[in-house]
VOBA-1610 file (N, C-alpha, C; in pm, whole numbers, padded with zeros to 5 digits, always signed):
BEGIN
Unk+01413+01344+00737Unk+01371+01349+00599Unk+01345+01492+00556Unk+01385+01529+00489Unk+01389+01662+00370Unk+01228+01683+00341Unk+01150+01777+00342Unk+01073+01820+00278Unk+01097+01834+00140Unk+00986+01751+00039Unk+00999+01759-00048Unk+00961+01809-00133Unk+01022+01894-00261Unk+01015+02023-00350Unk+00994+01967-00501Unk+00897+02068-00553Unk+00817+02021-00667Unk+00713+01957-00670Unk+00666+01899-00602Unk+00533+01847-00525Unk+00403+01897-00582Unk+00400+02001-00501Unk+00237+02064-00556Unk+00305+02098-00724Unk+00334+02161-00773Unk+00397+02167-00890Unk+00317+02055-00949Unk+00404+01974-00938Unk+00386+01852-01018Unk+00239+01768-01042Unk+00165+01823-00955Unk+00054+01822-00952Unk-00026+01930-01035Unk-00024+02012-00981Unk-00091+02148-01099Unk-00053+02118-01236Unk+00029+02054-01288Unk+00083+02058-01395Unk+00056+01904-01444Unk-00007+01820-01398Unk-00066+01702-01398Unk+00078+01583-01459Unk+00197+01599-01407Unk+00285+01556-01411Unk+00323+01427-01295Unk+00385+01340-01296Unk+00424+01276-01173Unk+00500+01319-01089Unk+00506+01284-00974Unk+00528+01301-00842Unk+00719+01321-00848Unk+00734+01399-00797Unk+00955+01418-00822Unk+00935+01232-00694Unk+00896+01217-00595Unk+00913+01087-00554Unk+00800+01033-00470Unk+00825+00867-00485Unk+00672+00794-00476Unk+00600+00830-00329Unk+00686+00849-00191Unk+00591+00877-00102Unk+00652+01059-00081Unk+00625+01142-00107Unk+00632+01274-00055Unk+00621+01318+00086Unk+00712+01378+00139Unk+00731+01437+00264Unk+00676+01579+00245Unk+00516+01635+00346Unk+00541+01761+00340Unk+00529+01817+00458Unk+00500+01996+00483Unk+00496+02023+00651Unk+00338+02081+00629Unk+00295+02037+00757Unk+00166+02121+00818Unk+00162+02224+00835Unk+00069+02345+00777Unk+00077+02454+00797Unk-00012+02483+00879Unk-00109+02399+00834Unk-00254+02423+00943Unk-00362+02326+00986Unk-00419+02310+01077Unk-00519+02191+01089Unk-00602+02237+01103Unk-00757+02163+01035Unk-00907+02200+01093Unk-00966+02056+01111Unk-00948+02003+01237Unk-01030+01961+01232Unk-01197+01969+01306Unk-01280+01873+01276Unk-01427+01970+01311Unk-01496+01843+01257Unk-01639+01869+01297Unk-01746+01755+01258Unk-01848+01821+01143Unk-01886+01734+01070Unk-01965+01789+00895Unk-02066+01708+00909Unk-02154+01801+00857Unk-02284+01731+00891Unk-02324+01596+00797Unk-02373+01500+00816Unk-02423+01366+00694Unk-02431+01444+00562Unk-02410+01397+00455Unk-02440+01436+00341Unk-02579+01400+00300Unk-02673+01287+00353Unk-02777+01285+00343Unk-02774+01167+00223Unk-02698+01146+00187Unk-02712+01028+00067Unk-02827+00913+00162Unk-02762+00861+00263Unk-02874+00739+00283Unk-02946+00820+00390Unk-03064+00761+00396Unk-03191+00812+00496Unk-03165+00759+00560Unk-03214+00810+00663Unk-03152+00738+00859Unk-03256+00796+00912Unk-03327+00757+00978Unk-03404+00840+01075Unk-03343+00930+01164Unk-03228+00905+01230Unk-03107+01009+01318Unk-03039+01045+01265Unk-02988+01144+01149Unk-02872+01159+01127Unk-02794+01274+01205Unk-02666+01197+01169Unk-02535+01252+01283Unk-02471+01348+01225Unk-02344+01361+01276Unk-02246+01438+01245Unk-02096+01345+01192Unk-02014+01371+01087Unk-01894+01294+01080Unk-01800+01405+01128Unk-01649+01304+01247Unk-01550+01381+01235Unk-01481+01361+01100Unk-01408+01449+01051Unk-01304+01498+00955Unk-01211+01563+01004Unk-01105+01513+00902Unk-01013+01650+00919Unk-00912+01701+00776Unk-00943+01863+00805Unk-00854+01909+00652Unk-00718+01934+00665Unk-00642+01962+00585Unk-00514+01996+00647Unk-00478+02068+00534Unk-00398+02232+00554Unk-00384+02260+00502Unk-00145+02275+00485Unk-00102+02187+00366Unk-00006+02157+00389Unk+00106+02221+00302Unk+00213+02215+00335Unk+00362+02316+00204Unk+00406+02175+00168Unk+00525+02229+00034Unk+00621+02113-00002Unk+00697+02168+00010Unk+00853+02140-00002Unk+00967+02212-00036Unk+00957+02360-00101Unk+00865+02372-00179Unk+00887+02547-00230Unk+00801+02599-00180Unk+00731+02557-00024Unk+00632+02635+00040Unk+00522+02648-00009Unk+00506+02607-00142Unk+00344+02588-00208Unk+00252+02541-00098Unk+00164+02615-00122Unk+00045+02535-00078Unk-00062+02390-00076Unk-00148+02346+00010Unk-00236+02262-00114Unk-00333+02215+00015Unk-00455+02187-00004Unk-00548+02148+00066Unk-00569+01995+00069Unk-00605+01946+00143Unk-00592+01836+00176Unk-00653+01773+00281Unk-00716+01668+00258Unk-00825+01554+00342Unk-00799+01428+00374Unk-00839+01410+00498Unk-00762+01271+00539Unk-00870+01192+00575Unk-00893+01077+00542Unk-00982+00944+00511Unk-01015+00941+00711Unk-01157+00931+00688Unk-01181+00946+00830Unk-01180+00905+00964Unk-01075+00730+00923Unk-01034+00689+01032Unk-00913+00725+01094Unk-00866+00864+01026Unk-00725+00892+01040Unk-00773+01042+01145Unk-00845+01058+01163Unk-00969+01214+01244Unk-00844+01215+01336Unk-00845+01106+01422Unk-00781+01095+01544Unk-00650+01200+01543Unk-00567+01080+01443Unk-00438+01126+01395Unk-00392+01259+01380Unk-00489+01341+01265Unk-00550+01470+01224Unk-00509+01558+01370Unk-00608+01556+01460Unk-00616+01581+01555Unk-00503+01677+01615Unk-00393+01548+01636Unk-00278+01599+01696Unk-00178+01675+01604Unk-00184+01657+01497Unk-00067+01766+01445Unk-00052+01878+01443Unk+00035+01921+01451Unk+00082+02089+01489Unk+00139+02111+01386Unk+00156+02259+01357Unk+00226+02329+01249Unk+00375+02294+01250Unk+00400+02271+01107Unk+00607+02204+01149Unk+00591+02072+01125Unk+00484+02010+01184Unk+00512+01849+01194Unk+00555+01809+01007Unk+00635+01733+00974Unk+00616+01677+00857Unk+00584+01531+00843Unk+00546+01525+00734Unk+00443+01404+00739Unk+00499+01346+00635Unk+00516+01188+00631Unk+00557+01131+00476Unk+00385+01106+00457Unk+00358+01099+00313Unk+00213+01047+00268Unk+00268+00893+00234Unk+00178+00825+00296Unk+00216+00667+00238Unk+00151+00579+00193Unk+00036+00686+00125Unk-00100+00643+00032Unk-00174+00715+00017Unk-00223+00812-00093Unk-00282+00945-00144Unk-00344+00911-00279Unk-00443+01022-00289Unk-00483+01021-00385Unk-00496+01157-00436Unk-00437+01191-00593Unk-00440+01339-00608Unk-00586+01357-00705Unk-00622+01455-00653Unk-00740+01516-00700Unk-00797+01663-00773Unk-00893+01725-00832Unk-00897+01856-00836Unk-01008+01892-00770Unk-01001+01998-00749Unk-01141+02078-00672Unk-01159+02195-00692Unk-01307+02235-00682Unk-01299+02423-00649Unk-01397+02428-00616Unk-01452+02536-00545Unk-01578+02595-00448Unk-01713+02625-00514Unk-01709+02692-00649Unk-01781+02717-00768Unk-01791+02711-00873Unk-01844+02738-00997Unk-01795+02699-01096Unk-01722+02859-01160Unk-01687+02948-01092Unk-01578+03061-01099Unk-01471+03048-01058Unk-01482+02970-00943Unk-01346+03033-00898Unk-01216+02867-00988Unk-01098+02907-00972Unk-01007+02821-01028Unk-00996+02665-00973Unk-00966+02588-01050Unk-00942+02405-01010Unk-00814+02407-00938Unk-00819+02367-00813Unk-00693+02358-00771Unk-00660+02226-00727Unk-00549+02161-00708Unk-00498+02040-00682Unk-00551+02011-00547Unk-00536+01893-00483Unk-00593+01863-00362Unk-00571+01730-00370Unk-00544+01644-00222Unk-00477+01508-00166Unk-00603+01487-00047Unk-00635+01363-00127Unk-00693+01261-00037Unk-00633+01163+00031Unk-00598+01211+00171Unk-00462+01086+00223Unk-00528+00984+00301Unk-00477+00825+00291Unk-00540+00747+00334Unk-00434+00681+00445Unk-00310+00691+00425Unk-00206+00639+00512Unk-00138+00770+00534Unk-00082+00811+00626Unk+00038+00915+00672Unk+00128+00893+00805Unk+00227+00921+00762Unk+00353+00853+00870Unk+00401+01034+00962Unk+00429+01044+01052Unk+00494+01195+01123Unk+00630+01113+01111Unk+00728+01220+01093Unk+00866+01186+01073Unk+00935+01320+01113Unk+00837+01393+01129Unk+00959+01515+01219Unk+00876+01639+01264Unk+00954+01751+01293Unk+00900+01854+01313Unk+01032+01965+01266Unk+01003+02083+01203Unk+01057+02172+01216Unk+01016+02306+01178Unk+01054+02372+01235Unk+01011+02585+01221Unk+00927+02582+01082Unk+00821+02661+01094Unk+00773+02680+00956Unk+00706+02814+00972Unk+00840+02946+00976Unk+00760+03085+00994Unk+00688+03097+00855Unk+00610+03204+00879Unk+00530+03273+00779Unk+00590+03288+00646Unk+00698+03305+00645Unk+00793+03398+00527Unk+00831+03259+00470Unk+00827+03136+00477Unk+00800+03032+00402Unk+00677+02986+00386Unk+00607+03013+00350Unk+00434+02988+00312Unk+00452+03054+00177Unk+00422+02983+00041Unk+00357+03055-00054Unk+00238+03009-00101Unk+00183+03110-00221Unk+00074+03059-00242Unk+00028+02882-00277Unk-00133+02931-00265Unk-00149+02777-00371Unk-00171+02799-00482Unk-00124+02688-00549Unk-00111+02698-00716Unk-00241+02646-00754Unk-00312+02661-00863Unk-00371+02666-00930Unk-00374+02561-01031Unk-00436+02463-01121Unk-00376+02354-01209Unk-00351+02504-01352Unk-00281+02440-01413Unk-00219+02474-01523Unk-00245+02401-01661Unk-00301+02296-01640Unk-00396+02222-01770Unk-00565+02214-01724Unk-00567+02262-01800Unk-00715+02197-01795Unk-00760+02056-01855Unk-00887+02000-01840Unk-00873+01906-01907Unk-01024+01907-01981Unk-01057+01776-02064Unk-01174+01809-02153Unk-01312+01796-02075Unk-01362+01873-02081Unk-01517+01885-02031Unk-01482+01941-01895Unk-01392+02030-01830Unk-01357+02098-01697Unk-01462+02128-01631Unk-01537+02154-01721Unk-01664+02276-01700Unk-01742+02203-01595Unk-01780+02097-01667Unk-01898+01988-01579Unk-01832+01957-01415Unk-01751+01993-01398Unk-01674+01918-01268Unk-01783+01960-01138Unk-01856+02055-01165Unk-01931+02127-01047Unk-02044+02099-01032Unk-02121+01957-01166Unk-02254+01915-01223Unk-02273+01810-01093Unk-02407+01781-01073Unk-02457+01705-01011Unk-02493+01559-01088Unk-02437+01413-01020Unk-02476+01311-01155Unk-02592+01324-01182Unk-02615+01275-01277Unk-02764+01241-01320Unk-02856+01209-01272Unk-02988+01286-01244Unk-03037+01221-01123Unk-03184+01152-01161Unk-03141+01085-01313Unk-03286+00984-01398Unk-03305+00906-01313Unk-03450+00852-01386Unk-03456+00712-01260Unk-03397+00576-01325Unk-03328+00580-01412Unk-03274+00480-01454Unk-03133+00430-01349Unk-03184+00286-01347Unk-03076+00261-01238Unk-03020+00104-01280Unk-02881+00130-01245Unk-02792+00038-01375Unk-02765-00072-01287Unk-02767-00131-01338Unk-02748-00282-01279Unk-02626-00372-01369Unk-02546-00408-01281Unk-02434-00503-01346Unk-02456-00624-01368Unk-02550-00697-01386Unk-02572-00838-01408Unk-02659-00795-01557Unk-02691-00697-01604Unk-02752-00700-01713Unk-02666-00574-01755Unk-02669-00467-01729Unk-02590-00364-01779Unk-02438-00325-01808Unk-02392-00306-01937Unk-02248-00310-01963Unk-02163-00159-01854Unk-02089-00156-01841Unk-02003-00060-01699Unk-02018+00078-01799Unk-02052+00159-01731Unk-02013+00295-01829Unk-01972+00332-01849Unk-01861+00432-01970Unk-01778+00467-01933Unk-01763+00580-01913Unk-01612+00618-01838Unk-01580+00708-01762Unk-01450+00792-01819Unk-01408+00848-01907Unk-01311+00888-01941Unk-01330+01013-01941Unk-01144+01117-01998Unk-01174+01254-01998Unk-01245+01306-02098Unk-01292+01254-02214Unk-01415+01269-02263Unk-01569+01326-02192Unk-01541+01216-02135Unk-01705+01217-02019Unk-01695+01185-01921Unk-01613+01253-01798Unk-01552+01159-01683Unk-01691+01204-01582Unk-01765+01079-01582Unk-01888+01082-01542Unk-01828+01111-01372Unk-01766+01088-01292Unk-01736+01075-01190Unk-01706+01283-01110Unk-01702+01333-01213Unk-01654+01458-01201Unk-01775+01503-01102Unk-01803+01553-00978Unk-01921+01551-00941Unk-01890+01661-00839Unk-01979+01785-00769Unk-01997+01817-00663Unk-01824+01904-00602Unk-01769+01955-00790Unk-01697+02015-00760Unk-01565+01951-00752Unk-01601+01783-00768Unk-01448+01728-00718Unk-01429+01670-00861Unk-01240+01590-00907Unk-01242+01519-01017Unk-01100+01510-01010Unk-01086+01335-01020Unk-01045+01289-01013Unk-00923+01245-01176Unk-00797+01270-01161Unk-00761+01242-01297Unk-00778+01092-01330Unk-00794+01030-01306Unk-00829+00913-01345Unk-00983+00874-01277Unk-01098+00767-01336Unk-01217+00729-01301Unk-01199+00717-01129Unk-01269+00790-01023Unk-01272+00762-00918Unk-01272+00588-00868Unk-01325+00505-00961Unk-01331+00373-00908Unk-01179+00307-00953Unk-01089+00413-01049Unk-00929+00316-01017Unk-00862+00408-00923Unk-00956+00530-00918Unk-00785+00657-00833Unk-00864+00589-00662Unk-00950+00489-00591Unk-01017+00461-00481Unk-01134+00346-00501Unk-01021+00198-00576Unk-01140+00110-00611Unk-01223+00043-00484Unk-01338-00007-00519Unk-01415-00012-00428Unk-01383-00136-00375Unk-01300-00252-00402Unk-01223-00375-00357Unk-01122-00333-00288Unk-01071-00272-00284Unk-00967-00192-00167Unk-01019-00106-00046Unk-01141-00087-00043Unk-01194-00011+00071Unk-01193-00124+00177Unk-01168-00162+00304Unk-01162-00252+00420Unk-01268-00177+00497Unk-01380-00279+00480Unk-01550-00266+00522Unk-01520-00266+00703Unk-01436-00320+00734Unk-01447-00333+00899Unk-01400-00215+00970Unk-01325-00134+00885Unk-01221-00006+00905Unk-01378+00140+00910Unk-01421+00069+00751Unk-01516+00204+00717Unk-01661+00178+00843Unk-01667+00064+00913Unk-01807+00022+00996Unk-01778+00069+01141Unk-01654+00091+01151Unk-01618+00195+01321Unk-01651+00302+01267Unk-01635+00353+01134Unk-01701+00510+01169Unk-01805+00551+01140Unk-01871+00428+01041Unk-02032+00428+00986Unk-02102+00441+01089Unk-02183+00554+01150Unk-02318+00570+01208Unk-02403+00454+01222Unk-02472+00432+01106Unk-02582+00355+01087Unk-02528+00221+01085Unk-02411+00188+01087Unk-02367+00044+01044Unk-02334-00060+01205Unk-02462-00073+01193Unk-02496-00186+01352Unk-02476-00311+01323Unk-02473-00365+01224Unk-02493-00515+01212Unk-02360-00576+01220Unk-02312-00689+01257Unk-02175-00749+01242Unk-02164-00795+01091Unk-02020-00783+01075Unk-02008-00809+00912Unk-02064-00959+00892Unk-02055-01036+00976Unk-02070-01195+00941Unk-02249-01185+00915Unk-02306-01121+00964Unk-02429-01056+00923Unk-02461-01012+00854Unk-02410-00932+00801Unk-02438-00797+00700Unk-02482-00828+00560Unk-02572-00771+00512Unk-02637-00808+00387Unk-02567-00711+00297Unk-02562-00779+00171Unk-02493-00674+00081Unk-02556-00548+00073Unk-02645-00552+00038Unk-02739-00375+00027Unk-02681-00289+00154Unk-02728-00363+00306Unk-02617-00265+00357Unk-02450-00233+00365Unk-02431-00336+00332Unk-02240-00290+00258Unk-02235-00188+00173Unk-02348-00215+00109Unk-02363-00081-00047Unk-02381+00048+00055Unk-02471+00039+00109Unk-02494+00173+00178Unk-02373+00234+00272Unk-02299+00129+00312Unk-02211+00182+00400Unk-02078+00216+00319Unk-02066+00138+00162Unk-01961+00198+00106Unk-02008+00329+00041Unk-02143+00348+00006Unk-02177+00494-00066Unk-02164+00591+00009Unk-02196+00579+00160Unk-02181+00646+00238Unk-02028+00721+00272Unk-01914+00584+00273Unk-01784+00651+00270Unk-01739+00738+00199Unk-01789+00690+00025Unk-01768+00765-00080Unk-01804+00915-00063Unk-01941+00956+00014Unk-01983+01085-00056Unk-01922+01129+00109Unk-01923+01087+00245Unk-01871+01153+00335Unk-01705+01210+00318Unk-01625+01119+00241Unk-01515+01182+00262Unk-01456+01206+00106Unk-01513+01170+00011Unk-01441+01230-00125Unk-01561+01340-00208Unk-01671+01289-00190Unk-01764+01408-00234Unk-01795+01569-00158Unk-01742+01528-00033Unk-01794+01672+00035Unk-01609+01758+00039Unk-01541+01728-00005Unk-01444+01801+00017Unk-01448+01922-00051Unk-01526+01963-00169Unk-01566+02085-00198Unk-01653+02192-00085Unk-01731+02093-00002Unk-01826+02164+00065Unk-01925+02185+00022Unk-02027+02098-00096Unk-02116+02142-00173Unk-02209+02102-00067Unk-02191+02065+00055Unk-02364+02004+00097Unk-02399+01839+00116Unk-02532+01857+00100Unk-02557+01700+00085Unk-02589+01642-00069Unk-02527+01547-00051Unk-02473+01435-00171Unk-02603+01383-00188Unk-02688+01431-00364Unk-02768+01365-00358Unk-02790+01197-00420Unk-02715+01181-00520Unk-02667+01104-00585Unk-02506+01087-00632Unk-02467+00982-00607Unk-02351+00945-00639Unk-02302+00941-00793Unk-02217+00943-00814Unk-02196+00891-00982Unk-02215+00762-01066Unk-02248+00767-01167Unk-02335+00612-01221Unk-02156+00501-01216Unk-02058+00538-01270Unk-01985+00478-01226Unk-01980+00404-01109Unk-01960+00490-01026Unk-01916+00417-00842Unk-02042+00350-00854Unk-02131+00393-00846Unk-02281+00277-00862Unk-02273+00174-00886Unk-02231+00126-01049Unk-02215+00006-01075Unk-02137-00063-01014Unk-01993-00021-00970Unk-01886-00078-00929Unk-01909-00153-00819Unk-01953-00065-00720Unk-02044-00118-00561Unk-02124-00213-00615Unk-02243-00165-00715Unk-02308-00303-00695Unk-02235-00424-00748Unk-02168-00412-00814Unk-02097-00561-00867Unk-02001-00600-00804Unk-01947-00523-00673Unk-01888-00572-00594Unk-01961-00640-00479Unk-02051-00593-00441Unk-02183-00670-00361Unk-02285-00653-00397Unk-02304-00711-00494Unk-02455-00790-00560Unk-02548-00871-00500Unk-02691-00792-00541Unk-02793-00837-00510Unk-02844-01000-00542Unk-02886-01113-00509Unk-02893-01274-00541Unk-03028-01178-00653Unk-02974-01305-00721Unk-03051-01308-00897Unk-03237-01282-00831Unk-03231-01218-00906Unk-03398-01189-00910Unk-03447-01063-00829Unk-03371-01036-00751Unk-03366-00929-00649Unk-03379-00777-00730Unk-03391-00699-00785Unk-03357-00569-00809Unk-03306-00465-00732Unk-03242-00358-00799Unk-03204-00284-00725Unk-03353-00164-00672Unk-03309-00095-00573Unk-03382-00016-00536Unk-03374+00147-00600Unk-03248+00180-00669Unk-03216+00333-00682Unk-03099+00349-00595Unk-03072+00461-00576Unk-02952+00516-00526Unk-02952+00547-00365Unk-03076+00525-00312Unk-03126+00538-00136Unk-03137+00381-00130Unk-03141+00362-00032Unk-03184+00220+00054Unk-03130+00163-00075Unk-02999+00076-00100Unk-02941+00005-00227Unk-02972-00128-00186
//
């Protein structure tokens, strides 16, 4: 398979993809362990493996890139050259501060190796930069809201999330579409995310929703909130909030707790 060209492009330029699964090459691997983000209290907290990858397309562009953390393993072994088809991604923006530029970035959740070949230096170019901005850019580096108002889906209407007010923009990261359609929370597979959950001891046939909540908030801010590197995640976005809870809801009468112990 061909490495494929226009890629990052098409991304910076918030355009679609030249084709649906993209082939690109590894330029570089880090992987390494990141400390908890601290969203849920634990009396022990650990360390998560991750891994970044820094990858080319066809015109040697650059682009940074994170792989969903049951894939660490995978991560692991690749070498520079290897090419990879993506066979489930999510494109994203990011940046380090609120100076430096938004650059494109892939959250990969499936990836296939399909080859290897030479990748000297003198094919490496830069990374691109996005080329649109979009409305309210600015906020992308804001922390959500951290009122004590806490939304509940059995009484509260969903908030919304658009490029207007894309509440989800958080901790440096942002998503072109609401994080709960570009990574809905009904598509996350709880048995996948509970091998790498720390704290998540209980068997699912067990498991109370509040800790499902905790163990999906937890996925959320370990592997899509820290890819800036801002630290620990103090609050999530009121979006993903609601979504989780109305995907595992508390029995009537119950309240929520806030954004710790859900």
């Amino acid at each position: 398979l061909e490495v494929t060209k226009g890629f990052v492009t098409s991304l910076a330029d918030m355009e679609d993809s030249p084709v649906e699964e993209p082939v690109l090459s590894v330029y570089a691997t880090k992987p390494g362990y990141h400390k908890d983000t601290g969203l849920v209290r634990v009396d022990n907290p650990q360390t998560i493996k991750l891994t970044e990858l820094r990858l080319c397309d066809g015109d040697g562009h650059q682009i940074h890139a994170r792989l969903n953390n049951n894939l660490s393993d995978v991560g692991s072994v690749l070498q520079r050259g290897d090419k990879i088809r993506l066979d489930l991604y999510t494109p994203l923006r990011y940046r380090i501060n609120e100076s430096s530029p938004k650059m494109p970035a892939l959250f990969i959740h499936r990836l296939s190796r399909v080859g290897n070949h030479p990748l000297p230096d003198s094919a490496i170019g830069k990374m691109l930069t996005c080329s649109r901005l979009l409305s309210r850019e600015h906020l992308d580096n804001d922390t959500p809201d951290g009122s004590n108002f806490i939304i509940d889906p059995r009484r509260d209407p969903a908030p919304v999330c658009d490029n207007g007010n894309r509440l989800c923009a958080a901790y440096g990261v942002r998503f072109l579409t609401c994080v709960c359609e570009a990574i809905p929370v009904s598509k996350l597979n709880l048995e996948t995310i509970k091998s790498d959950c720390y704290f998540a001891t209980d068997e699912m046939e067990h498991m109370s929703n509040s800790h499902k909540r905790n163990m999906v908030f937890w996925w959320y801010a370990t592997n899509v909130y820290s890819i800036a590197g801002k630290g620990k995640i103090a609050r999530l976005p009121m979006c993903l909030e609601y979504a989780v809870r109305k995907e595992y809801p508390n029995a009537d009468g119950i309240p929520y707790k806030g954004n710790r112990l859900q």
